[in-house]
C-alpha positions as CSV (number, residue, x, y, z in Angstrom):
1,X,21.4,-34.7,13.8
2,X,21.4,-37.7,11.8
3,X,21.5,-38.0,7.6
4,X,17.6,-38.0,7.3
5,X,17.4,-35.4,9.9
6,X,19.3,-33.5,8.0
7,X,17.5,-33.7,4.5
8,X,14.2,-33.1,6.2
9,X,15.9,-29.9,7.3
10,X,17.4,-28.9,4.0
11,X,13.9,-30.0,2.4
12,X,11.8,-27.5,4.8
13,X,14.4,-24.8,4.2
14,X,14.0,-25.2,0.4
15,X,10.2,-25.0,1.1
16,X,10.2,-22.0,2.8
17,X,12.4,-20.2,0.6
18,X,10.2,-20.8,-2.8
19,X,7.3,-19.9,-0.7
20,X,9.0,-16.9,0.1
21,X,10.1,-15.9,-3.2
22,X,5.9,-16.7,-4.3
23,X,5.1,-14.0,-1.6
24,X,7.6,-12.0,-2.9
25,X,6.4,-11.9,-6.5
26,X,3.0,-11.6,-4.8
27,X,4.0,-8.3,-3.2
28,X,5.1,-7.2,-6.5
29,X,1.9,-7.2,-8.1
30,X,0.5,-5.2,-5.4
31,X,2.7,-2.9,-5.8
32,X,1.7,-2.7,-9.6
33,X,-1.6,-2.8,-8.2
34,X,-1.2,0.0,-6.2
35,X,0.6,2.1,-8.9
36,X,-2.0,1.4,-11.4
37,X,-5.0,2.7,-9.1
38,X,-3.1,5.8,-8.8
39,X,-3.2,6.4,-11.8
40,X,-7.0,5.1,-12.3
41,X,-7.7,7.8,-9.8
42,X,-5.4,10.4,-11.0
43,X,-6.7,10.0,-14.7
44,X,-10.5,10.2,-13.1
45,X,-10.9,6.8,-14.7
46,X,-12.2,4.9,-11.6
47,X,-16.1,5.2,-12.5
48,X,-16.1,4.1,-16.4
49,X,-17.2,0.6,-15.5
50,X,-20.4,0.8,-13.9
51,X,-20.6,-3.0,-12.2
52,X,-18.7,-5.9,-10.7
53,X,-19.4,-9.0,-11.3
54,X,-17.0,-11.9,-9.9
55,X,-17.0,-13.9,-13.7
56,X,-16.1,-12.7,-17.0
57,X,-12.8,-11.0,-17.8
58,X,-13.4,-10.2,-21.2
59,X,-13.2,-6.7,-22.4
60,X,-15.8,-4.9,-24.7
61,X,-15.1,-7.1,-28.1
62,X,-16.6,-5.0,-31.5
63,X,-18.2,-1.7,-32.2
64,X,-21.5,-3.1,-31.1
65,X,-19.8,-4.0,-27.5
66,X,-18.1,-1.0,-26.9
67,X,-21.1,1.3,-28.0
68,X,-23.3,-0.5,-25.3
69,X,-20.7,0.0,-22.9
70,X,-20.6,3.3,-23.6
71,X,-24.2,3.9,-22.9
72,X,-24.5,2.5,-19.7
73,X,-22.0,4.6,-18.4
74,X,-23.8,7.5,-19.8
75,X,-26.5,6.6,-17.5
76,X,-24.7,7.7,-14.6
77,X,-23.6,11.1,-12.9
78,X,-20.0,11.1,-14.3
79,X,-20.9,11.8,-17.7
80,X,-24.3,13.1,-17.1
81,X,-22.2,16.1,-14.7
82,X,-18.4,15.8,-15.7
83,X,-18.2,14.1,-19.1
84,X,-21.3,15.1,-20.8
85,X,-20.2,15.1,-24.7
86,X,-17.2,12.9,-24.3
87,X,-16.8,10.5,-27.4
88,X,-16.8,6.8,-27.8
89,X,-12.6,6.9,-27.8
90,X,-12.7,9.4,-24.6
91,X,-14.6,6.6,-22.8
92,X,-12.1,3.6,-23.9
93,X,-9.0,6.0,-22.6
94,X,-10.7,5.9,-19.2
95,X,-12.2,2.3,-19.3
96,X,-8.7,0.3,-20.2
97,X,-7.1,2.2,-16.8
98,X,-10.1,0.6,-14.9
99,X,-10.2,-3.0,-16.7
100,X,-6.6,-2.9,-16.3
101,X,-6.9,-2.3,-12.5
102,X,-9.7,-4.5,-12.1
103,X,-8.3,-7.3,-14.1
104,X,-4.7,-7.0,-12.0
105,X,-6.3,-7.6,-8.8
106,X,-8.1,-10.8,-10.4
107,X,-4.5,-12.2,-11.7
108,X,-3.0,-11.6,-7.8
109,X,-6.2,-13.5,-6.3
110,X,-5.3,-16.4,-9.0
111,X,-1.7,-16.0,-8.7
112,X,-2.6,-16.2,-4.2
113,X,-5.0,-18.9,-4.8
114,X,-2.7,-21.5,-7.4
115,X,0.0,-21.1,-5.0
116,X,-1.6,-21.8,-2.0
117,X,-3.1,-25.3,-3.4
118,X,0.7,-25.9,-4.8
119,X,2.5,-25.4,-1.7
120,X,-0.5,-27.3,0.0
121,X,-0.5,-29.9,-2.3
122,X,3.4,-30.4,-1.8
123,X,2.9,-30.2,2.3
124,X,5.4,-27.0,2.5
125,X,2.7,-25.5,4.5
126,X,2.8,-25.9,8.0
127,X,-0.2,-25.0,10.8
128,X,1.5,-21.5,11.7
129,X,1.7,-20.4,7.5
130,X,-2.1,-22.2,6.9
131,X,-3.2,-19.5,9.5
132,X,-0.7,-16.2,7.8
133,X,-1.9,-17.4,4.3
134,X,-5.9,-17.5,5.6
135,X,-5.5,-14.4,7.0
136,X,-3.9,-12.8,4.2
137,X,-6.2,-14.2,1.8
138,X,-9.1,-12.4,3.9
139,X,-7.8,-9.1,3.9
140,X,-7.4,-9.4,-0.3
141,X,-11.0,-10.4,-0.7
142,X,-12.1,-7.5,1.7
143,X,-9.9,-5.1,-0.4
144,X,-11.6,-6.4,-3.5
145,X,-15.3,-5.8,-1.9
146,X,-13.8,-2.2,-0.5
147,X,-13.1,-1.4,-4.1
148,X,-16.3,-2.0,-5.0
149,X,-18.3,0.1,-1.7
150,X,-16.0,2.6,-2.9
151,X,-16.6,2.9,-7.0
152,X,-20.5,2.6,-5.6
153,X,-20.6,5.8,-4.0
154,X,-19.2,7.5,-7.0
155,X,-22.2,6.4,-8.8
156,X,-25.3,7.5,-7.1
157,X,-25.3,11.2,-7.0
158,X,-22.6,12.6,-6.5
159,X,-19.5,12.1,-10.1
160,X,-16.8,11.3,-7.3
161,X,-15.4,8.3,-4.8
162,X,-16.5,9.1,-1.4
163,X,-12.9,10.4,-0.4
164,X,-13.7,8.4,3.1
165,X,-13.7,5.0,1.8
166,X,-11.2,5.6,-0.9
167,X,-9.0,6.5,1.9
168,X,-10.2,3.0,3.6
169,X,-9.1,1.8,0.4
170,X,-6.0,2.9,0.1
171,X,-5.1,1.9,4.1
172,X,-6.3,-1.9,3.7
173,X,-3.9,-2.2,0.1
174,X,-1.3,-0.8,2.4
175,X,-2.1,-3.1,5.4
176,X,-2.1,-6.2,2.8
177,X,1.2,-5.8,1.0
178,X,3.1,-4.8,4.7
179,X,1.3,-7.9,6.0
180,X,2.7,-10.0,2.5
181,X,5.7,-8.7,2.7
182,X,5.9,-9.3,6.8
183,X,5.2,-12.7,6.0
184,X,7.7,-13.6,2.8
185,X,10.9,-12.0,4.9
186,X,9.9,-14.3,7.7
187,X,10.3,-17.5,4.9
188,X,13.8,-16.8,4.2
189,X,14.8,-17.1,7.8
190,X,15.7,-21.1,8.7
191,X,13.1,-22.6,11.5
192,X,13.5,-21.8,15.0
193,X,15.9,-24.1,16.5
194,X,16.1,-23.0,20.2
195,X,15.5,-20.6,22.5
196,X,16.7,-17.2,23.5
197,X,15.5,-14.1,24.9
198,X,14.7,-11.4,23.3
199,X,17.4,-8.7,22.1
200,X,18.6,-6.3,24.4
201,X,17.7,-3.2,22.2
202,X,14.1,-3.7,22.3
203,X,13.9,-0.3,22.8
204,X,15.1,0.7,18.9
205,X,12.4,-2.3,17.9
206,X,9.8,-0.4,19.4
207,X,10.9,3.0,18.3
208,X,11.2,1.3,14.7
209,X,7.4,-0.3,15.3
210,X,6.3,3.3,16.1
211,X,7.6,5.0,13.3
212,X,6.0,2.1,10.7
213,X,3.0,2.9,12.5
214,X,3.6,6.8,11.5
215,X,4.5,5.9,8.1
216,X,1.2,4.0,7.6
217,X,-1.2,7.3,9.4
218,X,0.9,9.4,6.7
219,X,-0.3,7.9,3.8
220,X,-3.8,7.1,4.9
221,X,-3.5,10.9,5.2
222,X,-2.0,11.3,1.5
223,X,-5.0,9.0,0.5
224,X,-7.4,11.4,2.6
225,X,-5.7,14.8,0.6
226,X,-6.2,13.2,-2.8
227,X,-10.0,11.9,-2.1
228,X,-10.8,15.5,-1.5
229,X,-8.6,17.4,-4.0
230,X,-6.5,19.1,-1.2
231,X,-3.6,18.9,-3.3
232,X,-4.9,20.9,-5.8
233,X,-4.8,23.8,-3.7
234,X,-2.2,26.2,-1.6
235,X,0.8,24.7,-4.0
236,X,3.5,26.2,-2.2
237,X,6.2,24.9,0.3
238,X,6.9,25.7,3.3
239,X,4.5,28.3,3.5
240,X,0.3,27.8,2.9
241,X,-1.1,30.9,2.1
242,X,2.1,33.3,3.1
243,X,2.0,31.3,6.8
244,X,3.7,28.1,8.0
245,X,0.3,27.6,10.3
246,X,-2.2,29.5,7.9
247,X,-5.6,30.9,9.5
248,X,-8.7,29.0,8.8
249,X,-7.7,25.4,9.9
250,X,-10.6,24.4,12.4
251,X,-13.3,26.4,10.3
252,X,-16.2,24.2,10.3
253,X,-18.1,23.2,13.2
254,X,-17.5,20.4,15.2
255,X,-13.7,21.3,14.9
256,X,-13.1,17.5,14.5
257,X,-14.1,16.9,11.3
258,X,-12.0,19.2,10.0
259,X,-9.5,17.2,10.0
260,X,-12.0,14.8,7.5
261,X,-13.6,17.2,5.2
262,X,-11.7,20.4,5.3
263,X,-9.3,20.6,2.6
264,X,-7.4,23.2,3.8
265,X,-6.4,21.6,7.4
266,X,-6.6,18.1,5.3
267,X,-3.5,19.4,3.3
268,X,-1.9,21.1,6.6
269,X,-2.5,17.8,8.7
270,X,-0.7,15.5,6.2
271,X,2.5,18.3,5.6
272,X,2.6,18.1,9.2
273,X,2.5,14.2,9.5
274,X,5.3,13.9,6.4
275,X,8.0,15.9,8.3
276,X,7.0,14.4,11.3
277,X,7.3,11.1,9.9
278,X,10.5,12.4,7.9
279,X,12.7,13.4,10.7
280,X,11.5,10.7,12.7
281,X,12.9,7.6,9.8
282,X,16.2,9.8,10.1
283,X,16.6,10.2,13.6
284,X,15.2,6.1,14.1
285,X,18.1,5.5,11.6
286,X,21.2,7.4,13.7
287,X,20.0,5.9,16.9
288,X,20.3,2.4,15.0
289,X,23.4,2.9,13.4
290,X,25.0,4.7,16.4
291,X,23.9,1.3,18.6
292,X,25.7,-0.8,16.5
293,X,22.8,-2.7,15.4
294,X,24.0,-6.1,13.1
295,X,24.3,-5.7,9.2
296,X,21.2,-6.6,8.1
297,X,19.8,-3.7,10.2
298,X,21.5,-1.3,9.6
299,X,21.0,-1.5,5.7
300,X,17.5,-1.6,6.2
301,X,17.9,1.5,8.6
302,X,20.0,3.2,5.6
303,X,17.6,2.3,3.1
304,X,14.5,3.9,5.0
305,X,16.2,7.0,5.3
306,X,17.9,7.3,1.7
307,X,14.0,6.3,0.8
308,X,12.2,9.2,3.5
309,X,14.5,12.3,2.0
310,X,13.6,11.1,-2.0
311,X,9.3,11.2,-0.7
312,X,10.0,14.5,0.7
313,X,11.3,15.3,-2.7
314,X,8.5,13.5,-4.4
315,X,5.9,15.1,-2.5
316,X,7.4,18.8,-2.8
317,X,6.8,17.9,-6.5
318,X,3.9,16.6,-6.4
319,X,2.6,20.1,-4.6
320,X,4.3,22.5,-6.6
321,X,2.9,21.2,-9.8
322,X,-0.4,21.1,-8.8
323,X,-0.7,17.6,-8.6
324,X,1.3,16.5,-11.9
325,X,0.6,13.1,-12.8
326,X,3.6,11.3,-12.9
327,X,5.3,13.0,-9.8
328,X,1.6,12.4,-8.2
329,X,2.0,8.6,-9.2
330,X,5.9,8.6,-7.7
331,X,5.0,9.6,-4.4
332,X,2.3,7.1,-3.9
333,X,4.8,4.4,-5.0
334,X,7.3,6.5,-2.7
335,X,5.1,6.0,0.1
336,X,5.0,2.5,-0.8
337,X,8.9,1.8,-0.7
338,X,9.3,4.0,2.4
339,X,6.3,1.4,4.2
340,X,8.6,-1.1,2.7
341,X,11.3,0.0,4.4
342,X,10.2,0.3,7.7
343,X,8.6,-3.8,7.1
344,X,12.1,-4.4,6.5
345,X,13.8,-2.4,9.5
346,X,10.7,-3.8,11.8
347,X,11.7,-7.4,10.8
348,X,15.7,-7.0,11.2
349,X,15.2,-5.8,14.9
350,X,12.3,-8.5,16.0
351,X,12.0,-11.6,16.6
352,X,9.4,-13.9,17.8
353,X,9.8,-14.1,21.6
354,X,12.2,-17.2,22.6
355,X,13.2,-18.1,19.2
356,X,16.6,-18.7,17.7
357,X,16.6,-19.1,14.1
358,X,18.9,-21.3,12.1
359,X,20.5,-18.9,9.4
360,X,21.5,-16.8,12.6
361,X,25.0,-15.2,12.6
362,X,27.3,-17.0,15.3
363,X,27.5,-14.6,18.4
């Protein structure tokens, strides 16, 4: 490799490492994001603004503002059914959680957008990234337009999200921050300078794929038990109504859609699923640790499992104080840094078939 050669290479690397840490602050605000809908939810704040527009960003400015604010909200069910009475500073404690959530996921599609045209405008990107970055920037429009199909169907009849498509909702900000994240590890690895085959413990990388798979149907369950309020109900551990399998589960008719609508088996299904999921991050990270599995890999392993037992904890919590709303806010995020994890483990034990990267260890 001659002298040019080699600053092309130590240019790409710089490239790919400030892209990386741009992802990285990306993933960041979704966490916030993610954290602050929790709490728009939790707080039953989700329905104080009443339309979307894709301009203005500009809260309610004046007395005059804020009061017409105020009545159109009164125009639909939430007040009319939940809120009826509520004063003028009742409605701004709700509105500034929404604003505030709206406004966030505005600032991560400008924050997306500006970087995009940077790293473009500097030629960092290559044809492989242009297609990640395109099809990361879909799935954050889509969750924006979810949002909104979601706060719509709280505002027709019925003074509550449709606990289906919040779930939906919940899922695709999950599948956009594992996907961010997937991508921004992959930048801090140098370019693929040869060829070799894949590692022999593909096994553990498919266990570990498996269990991240787990981890994600265990919170779209979490988002399925607070859609419907399940948590607010049977707040004891182990036991649900004096039974570790209580009676009752497959109640409605077809037995199916129990599993959607009734909040008993809804709060059964996702205990279930979170020691499932729980025992399965441990035992995934003794298999990897008794392999031998390199460094990097075996903190990741350590970190998903110190992260699994401290959810467990969070969502005990959550249960046994009937949904209090800071614990309730700390194991969404917990559910979040345990999907993290697994990202993490999941991108220590693969490797794109073939490839040889340049910050490898010498074997």
């Amino acid at each position: 490799m001659n002298h040019v050669q080699e600053l092309a290479l130590e240019r790409q690397q710089s490239h790919r490492k400030a892209i990386g840490w741009w992802l990285v602050a990306l993933s960041a605000l979704t966490v916030f994001m993610v954290a602050l809908g929790g709490m728009t939810r939790l707080t039953h704040s989700g329905l104080s603004m009443t339309d979307w527009t894709f301009t203005g960003s500009l809260p309610p400015i004046g007395q005059e503002a804020w009061q017409a604010e105020f009545e159109r909200y009164q125009q639909f069910p939430e007040y009319q059914k939940v809120n009826q009475g509520m004063d003028l500073d009742g409605f701004k404690s709700i509105f500034w959680y929404e604003y505030s959530h709206r406004m966030l996921g505005r600032t991560i599609g400008n924050v997306f957008l500006l970087g995009a045209l940077f790293f473009g405008w500097r030629k960092a990107i290559d044809r492989t990234l242009a297609k990640k970055l395109a099809g990361l920037f879909v799935l954050l429009c889509t969750q924006g337009l979810i949002g909104w199909w979601m706060v719509r169907s709280g505002l027709v009849d019925r003074p509550d999200v449709s606990h289906y498509r919040l779930t939906v909702h919940l899922g695709a900000a999950f599948a956009f921050y594992a996907a961010l994240l997937w991508v921004a590890l992959g930048q801090f690895r140098g370019p693929a300078i040869g060829r070799k085959p894949l590692s022999p413990r593909l096994h553990l990388a498919r266990a570990a794929a498996v269990v991240g798979v787990l981890v994600f149907l265990t919170s779209l369950a979490g988002g399925l038990v607070a859609g419907s309020n399940a948590g607010f109900i049977y707040n004891t551990f182990p036991l649900m109504d004096g039974q570790l399998v209580p009676d009752g589960l497959l109640h409605r008719d077809p037995w199916y859609m129990n599993f959607l609508e009734h909040p008993k088996t809804i709060q059964f299904q996702h205990r279930v699923l979170a020691i499932t999921t729980f025992f399965a991050v441990m035992a995934l990270a003794v298999r990897g640790i008794a392999d031998g599995v390199r460094s990097g890999a075996r903190t990741a392993l350590k970190a998903a499992a110190a992260v699994a037992v401290v959810q467990v904890g969070l969502g005990i919590t959550t249960l046994l104080t009937v949904v209090w709303v800071p614990a309730a806010s700390l194991h969404q995020l917990g559910a979040l840094a345990l999907l993290s994890a697994m990202v993490w483990v999941n991108h220590t034990l693969w490797r794109p078939r073939g490839h040889v990267w340049a910050d490898a260890p010498a074997k």
